[in-house]
PDB file of N, H, CA, C and O in Angstrom:
ATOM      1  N   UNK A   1     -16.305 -31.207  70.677  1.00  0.00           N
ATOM      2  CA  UNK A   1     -16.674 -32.295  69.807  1.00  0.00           C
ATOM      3  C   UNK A   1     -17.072 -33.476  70.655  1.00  0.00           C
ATOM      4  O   UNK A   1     -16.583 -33.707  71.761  1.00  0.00           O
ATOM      5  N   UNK A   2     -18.236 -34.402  69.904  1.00  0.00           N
ATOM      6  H   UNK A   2     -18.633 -34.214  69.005  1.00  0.00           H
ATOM      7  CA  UNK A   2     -18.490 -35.185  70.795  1.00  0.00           C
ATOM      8  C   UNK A   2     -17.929 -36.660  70.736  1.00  0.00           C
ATOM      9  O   UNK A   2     -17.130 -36.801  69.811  1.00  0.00           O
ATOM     10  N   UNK A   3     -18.132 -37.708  71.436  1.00  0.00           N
ATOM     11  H   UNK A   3     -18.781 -37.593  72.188  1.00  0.00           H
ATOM     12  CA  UNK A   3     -17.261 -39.075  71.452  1.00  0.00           C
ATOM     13  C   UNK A   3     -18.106 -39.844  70.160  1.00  0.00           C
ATOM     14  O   UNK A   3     -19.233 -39.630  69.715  1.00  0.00           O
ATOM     15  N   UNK A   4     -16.909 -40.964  69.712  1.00  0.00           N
ATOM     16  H   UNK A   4     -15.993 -41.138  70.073  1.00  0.00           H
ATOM     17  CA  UNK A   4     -17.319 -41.432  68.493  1.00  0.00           C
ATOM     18  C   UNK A   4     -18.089 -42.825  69.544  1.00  0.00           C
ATOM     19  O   UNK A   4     -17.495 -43.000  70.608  1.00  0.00           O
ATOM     20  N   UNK A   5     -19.252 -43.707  69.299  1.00  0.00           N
ATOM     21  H   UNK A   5     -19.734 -43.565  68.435  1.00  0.00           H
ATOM     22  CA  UNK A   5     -20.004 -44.120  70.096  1.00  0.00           C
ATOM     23  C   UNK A   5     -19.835 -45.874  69.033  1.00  0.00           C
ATOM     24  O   UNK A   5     -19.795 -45.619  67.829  1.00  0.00           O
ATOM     25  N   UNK A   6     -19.765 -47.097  69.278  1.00  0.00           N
ATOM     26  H   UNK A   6     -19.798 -47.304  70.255  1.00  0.00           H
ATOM     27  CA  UNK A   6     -20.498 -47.736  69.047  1.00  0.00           C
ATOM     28  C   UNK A   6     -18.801 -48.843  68.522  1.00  0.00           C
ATOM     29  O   UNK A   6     -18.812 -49.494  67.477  1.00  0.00           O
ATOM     30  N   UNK A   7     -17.769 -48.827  69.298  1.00  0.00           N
ATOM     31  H   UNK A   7     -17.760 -48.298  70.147  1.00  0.00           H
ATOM     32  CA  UNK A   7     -16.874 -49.579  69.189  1.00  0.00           C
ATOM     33  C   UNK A   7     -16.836 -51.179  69.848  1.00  0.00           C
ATOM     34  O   UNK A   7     -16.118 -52.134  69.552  1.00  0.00           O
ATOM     35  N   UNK A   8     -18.028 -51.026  70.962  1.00  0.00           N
ATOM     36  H   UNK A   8     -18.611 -50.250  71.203  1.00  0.00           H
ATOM     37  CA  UNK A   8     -18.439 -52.637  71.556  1.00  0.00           C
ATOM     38  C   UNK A   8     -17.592 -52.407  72.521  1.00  0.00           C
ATOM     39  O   UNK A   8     -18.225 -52.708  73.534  1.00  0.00           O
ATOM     40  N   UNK A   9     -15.960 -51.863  73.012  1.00  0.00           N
ATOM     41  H   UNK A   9     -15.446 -51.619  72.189  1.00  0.00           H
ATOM     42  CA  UNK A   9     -15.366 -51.798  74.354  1.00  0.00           C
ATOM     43  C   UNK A   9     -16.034 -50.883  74.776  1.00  0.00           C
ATOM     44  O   UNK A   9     -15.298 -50.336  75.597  1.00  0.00           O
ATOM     45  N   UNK A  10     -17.156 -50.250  74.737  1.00  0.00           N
ATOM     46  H   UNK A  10     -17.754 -50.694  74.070  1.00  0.00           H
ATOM     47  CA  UNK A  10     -18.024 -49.354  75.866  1.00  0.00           C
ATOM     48  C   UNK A  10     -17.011 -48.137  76.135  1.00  0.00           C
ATOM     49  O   UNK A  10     -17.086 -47.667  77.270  1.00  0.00           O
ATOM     50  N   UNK A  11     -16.159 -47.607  75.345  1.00  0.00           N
ATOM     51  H   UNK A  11     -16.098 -47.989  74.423  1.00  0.00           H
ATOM     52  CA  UNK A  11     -15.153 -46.772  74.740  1.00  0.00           C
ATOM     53  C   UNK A  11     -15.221 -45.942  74.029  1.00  0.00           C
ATOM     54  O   UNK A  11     -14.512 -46.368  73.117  1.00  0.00           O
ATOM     55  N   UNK A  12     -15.819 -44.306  73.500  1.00  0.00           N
ATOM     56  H   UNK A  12     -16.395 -43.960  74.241  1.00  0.00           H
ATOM     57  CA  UNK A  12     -15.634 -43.720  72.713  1.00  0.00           C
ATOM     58  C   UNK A  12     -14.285 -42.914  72.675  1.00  0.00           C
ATOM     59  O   UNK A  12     -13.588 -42.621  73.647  1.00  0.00           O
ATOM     60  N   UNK A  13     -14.044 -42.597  71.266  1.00  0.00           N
ATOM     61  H   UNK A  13     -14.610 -42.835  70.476  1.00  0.00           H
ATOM     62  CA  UNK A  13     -13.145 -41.607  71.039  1.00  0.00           C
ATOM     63  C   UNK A  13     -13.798 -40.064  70.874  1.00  0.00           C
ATOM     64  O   UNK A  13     -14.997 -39.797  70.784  1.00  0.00           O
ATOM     65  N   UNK A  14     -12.775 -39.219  70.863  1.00  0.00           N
ATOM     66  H   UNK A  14     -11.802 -39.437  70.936  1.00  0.00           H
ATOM     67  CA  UNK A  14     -13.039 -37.950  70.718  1.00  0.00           C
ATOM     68  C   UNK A  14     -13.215 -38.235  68.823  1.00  0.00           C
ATOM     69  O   UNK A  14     -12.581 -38.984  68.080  1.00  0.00           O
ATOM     70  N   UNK A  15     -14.042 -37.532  68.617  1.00  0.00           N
ATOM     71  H   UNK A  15     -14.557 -36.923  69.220  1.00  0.00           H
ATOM     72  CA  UNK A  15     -13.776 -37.599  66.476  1.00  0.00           C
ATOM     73  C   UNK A  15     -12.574 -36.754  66.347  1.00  0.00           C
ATOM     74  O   UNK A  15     -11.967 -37.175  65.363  1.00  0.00           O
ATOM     75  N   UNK A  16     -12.211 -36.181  66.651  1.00  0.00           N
ATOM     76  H   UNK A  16     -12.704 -35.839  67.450  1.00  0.00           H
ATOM     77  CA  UNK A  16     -10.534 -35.652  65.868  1.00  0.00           C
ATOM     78  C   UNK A  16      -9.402 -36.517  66.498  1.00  0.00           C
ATOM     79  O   UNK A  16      -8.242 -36.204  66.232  1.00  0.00           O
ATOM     80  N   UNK A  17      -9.708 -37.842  67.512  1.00  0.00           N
ATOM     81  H   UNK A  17     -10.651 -38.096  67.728  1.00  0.00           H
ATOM     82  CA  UNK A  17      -8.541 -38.633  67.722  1.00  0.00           C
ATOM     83  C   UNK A  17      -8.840 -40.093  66.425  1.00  0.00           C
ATOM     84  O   UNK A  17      -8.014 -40.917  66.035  1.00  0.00           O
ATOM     85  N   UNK A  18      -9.863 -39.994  66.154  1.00  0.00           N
ATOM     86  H   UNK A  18     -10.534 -39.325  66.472  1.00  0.00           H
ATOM     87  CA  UNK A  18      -9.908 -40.874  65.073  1.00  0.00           C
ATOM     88  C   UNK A  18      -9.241 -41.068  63.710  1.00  0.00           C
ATOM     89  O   UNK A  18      -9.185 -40.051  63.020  1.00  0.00           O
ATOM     90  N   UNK A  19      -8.710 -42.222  63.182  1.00  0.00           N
ATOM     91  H   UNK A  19      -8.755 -43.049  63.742  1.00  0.00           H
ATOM     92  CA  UNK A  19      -7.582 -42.267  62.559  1.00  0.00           C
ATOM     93  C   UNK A  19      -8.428 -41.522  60.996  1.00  0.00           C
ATOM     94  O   UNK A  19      -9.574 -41.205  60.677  1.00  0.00           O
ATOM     95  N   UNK A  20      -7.002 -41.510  60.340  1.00  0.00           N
ATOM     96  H   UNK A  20      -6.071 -41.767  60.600  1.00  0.00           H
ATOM     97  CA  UNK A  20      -7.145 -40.642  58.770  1.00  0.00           C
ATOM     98  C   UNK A  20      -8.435 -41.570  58.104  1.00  0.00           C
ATOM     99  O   UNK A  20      -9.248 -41.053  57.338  1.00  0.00           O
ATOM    100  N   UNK A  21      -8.493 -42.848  58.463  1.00  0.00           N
ATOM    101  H   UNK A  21      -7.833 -43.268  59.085  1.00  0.00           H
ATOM    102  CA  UNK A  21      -9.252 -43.439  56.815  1.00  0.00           C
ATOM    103  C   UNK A  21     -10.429 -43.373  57.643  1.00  0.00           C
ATOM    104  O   UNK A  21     -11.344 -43.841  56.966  1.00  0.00           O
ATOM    105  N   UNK A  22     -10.939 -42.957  58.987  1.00  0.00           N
ATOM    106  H   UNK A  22     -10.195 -42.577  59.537  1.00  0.00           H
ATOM    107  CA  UNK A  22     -12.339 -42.801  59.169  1.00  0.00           C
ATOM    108  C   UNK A  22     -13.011 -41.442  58.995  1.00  0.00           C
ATOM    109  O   UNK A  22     -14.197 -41.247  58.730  1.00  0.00           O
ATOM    110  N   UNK A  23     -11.851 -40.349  59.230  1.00  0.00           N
ATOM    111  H   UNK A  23     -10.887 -40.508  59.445  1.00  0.00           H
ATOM    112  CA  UNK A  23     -12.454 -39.208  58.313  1.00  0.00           C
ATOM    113  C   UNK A  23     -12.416 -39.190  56.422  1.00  0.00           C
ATOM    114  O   UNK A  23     -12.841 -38.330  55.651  1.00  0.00           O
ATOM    115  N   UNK A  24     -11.811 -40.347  56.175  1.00  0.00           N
ATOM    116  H   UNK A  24     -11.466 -41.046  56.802  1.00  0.00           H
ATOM    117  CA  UNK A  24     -11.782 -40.091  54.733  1.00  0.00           C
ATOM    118  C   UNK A  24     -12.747 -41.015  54.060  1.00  0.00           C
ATOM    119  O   UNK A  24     -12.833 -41.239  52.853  1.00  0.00           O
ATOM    120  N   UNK A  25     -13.699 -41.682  55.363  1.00  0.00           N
ATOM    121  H   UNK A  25     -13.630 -41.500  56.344  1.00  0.00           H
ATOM    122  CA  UNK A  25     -15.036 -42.094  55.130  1.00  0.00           C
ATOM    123  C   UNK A  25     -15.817 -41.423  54.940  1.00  0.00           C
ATOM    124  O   UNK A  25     -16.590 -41.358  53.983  1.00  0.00           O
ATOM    125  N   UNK A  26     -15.698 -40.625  56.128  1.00  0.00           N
ATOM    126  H   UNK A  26     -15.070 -40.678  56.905  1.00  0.00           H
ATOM    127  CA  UNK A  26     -16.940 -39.914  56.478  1.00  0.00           C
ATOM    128  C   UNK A  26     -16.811 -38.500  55.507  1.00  0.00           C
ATOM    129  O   UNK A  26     -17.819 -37.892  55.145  1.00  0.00           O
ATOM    130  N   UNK A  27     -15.512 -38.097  55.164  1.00  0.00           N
ATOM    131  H   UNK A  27     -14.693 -38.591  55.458  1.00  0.00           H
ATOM    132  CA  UNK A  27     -15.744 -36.683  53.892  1.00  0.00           C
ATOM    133  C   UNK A  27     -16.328 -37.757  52.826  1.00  0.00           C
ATOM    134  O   UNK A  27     -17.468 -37.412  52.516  1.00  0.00           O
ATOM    135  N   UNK A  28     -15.957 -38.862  52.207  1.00  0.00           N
ATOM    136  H   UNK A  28     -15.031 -39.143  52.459  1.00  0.00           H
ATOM    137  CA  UNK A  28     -16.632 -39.535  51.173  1.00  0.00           C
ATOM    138  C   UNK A  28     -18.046 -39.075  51.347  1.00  0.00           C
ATOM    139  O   UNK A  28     -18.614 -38.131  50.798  1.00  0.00           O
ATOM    140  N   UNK A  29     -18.554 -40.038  52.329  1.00  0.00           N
ATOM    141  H   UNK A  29     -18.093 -40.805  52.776  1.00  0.00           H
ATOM    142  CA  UNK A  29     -20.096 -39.906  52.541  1.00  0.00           C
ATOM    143  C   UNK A  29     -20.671 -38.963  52.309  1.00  0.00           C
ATOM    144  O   UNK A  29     -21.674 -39.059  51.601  1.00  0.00           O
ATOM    145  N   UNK A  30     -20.162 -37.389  52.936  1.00  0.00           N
ATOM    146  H   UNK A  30     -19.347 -37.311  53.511  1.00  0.00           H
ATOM    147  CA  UNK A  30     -20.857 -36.462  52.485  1.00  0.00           C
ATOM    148  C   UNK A  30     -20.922 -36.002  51.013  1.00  0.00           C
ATOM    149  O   UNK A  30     -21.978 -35.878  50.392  1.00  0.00           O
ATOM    150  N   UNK A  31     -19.709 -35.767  50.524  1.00  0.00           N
ATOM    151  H   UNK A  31     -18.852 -35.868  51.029  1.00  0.00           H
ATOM    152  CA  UNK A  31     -19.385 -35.602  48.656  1.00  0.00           C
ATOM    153  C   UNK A  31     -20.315 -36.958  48.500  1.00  0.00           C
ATOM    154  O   UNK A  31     -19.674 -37.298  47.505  1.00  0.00           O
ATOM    155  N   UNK A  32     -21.060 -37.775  48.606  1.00  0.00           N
ATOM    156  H   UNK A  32     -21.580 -37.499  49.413  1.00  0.00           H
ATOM    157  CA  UNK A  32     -22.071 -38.636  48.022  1.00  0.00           C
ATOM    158  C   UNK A  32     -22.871 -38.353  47.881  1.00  0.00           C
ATOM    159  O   UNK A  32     -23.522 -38.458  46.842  1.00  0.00           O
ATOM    160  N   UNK A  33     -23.350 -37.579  49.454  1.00  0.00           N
ATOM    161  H   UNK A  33     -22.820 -37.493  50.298  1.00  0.00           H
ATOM    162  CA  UNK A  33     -24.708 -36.870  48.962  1.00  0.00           C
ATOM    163  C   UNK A  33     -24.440 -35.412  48.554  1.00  0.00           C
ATOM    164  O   UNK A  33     -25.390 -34.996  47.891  1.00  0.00           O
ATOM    165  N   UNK A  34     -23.633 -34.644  48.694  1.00  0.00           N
ATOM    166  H   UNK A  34     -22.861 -34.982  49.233  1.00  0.00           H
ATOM    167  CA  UNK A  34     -23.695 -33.180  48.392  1.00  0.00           C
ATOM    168  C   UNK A  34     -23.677 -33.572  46.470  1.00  0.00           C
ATOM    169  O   UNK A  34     -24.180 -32.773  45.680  1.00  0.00           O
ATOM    170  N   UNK A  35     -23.021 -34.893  45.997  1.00  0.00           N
ATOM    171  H   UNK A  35     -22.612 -35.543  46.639  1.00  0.00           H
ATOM    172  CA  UNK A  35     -22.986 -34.636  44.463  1.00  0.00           C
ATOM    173  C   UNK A  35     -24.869 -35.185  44.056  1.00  0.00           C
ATOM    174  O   UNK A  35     -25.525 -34.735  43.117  1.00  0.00           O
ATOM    175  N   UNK A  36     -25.309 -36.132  44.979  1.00  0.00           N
ATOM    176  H   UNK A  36     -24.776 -36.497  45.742  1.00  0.00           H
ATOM    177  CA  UNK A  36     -27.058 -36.356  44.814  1.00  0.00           C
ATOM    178  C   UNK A  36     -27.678 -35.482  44.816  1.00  0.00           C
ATOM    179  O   UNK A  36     -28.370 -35.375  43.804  1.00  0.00           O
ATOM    180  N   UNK A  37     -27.803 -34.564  45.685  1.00  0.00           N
ATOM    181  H   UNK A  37     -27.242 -34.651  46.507  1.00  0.00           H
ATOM    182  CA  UNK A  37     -28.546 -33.177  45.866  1.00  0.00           C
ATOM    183  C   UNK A  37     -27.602 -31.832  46.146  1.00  0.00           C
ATOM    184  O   UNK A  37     -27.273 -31.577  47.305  1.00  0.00           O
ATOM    185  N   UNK A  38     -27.236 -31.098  45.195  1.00  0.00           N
ATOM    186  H   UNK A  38     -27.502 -31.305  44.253  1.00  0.00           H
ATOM    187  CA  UNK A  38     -26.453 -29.886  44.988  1.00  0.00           C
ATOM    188  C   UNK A  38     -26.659 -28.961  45.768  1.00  0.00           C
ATOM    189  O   UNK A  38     -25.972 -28.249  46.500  1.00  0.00           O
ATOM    190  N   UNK A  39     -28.617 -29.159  45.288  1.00  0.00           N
ATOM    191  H   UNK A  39     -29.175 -29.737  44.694  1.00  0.00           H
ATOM    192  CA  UNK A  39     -29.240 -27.903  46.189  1.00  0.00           C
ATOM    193  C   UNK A  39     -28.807 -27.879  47.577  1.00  0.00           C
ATOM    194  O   UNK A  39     -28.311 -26.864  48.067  1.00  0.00           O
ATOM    195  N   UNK A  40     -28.957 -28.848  48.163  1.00  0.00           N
ATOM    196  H   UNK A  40     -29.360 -29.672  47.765  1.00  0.00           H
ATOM    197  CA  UNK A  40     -28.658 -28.814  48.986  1.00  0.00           C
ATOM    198  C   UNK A  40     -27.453 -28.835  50.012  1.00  0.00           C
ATOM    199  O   UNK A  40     -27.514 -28.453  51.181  1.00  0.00           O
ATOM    200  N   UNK A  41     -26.607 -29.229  49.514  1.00  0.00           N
ATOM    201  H   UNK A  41     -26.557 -29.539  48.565  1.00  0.00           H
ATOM    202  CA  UNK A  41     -25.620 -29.079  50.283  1.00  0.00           C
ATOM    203  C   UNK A  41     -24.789 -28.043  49.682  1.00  0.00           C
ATOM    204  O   UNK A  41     -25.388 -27.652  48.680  1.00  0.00           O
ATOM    205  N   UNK A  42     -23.258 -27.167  49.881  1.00  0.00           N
ATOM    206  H   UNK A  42     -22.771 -27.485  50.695  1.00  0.00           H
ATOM    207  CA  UNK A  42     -22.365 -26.963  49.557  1.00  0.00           C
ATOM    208  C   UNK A  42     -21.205 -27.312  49.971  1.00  0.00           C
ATOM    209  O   UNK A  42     -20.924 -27.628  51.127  1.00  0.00           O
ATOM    210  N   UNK A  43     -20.511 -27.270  49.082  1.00  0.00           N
ATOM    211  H   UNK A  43     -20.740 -27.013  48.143  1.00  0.00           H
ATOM    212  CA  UNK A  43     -19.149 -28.267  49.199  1.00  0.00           C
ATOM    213  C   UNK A  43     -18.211 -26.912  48.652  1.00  0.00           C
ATOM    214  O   UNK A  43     -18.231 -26.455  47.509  1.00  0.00           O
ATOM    215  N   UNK A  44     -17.292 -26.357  49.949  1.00  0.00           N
ATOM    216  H   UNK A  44     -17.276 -26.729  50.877  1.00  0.00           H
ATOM    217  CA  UNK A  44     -16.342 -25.397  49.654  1.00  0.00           C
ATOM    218  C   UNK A  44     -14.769 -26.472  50.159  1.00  0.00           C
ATOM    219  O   UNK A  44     -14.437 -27.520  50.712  1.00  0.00           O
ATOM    220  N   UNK A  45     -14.224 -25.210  49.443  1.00  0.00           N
ATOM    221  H   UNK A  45     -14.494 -24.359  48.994  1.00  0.00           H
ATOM    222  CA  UNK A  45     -12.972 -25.839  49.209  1.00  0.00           C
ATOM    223  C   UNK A  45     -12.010 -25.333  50.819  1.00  0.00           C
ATOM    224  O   UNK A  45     -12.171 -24.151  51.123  1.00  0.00           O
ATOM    225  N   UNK A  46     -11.382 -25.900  51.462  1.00  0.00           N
ATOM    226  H   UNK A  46     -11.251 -26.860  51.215  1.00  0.00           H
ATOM    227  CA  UNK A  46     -11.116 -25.353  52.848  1.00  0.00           C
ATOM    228  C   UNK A  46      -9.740 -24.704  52.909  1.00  0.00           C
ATOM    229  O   UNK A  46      -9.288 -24.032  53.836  1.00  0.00           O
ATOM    230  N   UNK A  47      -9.132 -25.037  51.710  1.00  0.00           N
ATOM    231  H   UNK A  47      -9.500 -25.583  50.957  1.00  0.00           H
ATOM    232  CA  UNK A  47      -8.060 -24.445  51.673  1.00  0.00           C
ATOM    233  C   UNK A  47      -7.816 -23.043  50.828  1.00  0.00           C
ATOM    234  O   UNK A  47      -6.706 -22.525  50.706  1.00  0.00           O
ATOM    235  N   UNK A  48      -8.966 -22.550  50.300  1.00  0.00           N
ATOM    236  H   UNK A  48      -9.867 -22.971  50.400  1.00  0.00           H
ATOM    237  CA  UNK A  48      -9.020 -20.992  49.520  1.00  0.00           C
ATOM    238  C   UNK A  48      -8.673 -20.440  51.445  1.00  0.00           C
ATOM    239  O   UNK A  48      -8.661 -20.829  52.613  1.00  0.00           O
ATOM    240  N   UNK A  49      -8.400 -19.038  50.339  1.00  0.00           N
ATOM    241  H   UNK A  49      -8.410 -18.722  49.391  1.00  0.00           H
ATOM    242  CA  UNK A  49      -8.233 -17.812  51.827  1.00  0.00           C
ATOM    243  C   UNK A  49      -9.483 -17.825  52.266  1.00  0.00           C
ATOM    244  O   UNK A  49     -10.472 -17.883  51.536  1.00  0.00           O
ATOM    245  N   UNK A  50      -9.491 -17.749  53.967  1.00  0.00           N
ATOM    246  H   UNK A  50      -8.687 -17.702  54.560  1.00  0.00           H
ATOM    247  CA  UNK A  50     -10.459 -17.436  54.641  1.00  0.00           C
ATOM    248  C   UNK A  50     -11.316 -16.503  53.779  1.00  0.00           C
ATOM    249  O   UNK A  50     -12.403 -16.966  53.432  1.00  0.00           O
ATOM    250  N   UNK A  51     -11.068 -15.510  53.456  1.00  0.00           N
ATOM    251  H   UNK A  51     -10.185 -15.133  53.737  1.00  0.00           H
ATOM    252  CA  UNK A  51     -11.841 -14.356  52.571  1.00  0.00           C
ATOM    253  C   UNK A  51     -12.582 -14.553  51.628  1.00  0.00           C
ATOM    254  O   UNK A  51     -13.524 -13.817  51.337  1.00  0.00           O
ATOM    255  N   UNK A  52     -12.179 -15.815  50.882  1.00  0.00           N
ATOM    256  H   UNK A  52     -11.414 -16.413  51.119  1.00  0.00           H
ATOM    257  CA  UNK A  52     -13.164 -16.640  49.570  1.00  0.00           C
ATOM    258  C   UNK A  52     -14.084 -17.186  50.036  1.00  0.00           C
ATOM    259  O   UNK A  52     -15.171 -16.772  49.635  1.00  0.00           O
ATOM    260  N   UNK A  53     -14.102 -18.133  50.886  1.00  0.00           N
ATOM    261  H   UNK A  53     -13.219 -18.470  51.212  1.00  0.00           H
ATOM    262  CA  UNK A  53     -14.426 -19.147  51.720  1.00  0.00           C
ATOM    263  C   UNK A  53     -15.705 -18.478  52.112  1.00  0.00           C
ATOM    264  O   UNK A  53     -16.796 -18.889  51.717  1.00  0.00           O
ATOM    265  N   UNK A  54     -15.521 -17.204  53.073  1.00  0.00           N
ATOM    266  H   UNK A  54     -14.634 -16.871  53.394  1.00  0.00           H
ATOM    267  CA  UNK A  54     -16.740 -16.251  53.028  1.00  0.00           C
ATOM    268  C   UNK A  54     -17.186 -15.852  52.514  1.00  0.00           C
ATOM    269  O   UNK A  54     -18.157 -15.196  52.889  1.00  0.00           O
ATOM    270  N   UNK A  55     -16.792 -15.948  51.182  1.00  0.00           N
ATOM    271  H   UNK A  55     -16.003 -16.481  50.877  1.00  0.00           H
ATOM    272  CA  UNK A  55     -17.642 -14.947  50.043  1.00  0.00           C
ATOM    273  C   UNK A  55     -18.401 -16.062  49.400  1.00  0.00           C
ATOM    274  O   UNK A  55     -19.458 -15.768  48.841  1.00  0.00           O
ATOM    275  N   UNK A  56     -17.937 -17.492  49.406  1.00  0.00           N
ATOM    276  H   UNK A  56     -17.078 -17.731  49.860  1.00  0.00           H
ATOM    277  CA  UNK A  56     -18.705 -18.374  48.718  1.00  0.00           C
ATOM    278  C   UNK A  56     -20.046 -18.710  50.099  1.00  0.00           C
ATOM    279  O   UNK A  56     -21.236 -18.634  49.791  1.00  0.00           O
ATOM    280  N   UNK A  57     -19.754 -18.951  51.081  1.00  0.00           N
ATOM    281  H   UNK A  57     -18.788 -19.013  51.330  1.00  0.00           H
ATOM    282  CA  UNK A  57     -20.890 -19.439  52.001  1.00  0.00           C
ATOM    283  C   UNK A  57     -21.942 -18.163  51.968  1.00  0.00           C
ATOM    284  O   UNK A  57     -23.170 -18.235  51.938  1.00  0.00           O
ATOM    285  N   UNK A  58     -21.275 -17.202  51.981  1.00  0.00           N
ATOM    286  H   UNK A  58     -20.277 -17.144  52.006  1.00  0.00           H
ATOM    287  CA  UNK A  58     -22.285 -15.635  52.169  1.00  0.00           C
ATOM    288  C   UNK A  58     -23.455 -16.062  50.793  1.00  0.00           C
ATOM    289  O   UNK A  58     -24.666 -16.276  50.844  1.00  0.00           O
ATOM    290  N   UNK A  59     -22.608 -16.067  49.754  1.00  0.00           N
ATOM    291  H   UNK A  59     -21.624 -15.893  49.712  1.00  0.00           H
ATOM    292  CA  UNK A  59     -23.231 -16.300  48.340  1.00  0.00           C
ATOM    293  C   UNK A  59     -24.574 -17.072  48.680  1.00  0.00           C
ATOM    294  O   UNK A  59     -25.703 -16.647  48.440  1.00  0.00           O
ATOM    295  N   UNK A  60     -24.285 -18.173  49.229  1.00  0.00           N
ATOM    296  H   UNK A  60     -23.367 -18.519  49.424  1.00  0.00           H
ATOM    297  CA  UNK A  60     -25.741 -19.270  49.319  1.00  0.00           C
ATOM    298  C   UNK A  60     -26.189 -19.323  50.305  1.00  0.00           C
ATOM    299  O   UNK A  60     -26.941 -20.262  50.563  1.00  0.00           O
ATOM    300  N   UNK A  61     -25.897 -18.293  51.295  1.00  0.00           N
ATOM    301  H   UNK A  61     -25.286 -17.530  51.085  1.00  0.00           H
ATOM    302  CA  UNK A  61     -26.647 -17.990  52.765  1.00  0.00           C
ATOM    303  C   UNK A  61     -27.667 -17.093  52.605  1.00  0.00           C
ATOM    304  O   UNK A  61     -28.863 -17.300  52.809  1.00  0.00           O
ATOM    305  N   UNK A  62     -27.010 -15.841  52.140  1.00  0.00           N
ATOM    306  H   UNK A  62     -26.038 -15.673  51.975  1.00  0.00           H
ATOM    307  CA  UNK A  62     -27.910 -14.622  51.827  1.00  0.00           C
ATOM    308  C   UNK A  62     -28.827 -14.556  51.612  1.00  0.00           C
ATOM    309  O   UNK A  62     -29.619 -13.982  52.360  1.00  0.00           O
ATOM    310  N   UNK A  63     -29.286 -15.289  50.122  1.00  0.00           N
ATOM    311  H   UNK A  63     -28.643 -15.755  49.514  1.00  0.00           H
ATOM    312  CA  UNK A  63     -30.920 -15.204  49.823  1.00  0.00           C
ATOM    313  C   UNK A  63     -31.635 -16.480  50.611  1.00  0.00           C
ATOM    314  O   UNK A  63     -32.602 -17.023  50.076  1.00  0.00           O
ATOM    315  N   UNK A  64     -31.212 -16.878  51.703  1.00  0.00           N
ATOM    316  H   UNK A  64     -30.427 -16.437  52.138  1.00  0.00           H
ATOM    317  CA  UNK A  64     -31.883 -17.654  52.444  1.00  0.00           C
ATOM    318  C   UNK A  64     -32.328 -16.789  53.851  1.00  0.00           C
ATOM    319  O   UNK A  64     -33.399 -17.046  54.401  1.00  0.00           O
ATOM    320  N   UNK A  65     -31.665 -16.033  54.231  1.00  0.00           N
ATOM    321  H   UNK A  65     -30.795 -15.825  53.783  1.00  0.00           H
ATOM    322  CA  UNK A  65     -32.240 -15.068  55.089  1.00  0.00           C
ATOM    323  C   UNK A  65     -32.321 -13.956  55.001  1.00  0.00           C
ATOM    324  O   UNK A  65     -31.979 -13.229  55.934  1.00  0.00           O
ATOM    325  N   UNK A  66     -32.848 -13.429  53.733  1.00  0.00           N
ATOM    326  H   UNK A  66     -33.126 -14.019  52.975  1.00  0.00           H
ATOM    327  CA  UNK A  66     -33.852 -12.081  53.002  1.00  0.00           C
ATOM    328  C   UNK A  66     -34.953 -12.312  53.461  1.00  0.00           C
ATOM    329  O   UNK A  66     -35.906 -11.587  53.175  1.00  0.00           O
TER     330      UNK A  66
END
């Protein structure tokens, strides 16, 4: 993962040392646009079993590389 950039101490962080409410920005942001354009994005749930999880991404992958 790469460093979070633009704190002014000429300092990045790693993004997974960054605190809870800046990832609970940045999941906002995306659910903003994944609810604007559907098509385009998908929004799975991360806590189904691994096994769902694949069956939902497979679902809207597939007929994209037929």
């Amino acid at each position: 993962m790469g460093r979070v950039e633009g704190r002014g101490d000429g300092e990045g962080r790693r993004f997974e040392e960054e605190p809870a409410w800046f990832h609970s920005r940045v999941r906002d942001g995306y659910l903003v646009q994944a609810k604007a354009d559907p098509e385009r994005w998908l929004v799975v749930d991360g806590i189904l079993p691994q096994e769902q999880v694949e069956e939902i991404i497979w679902r809207r992958v597939e007929p994209l590389v037929k």
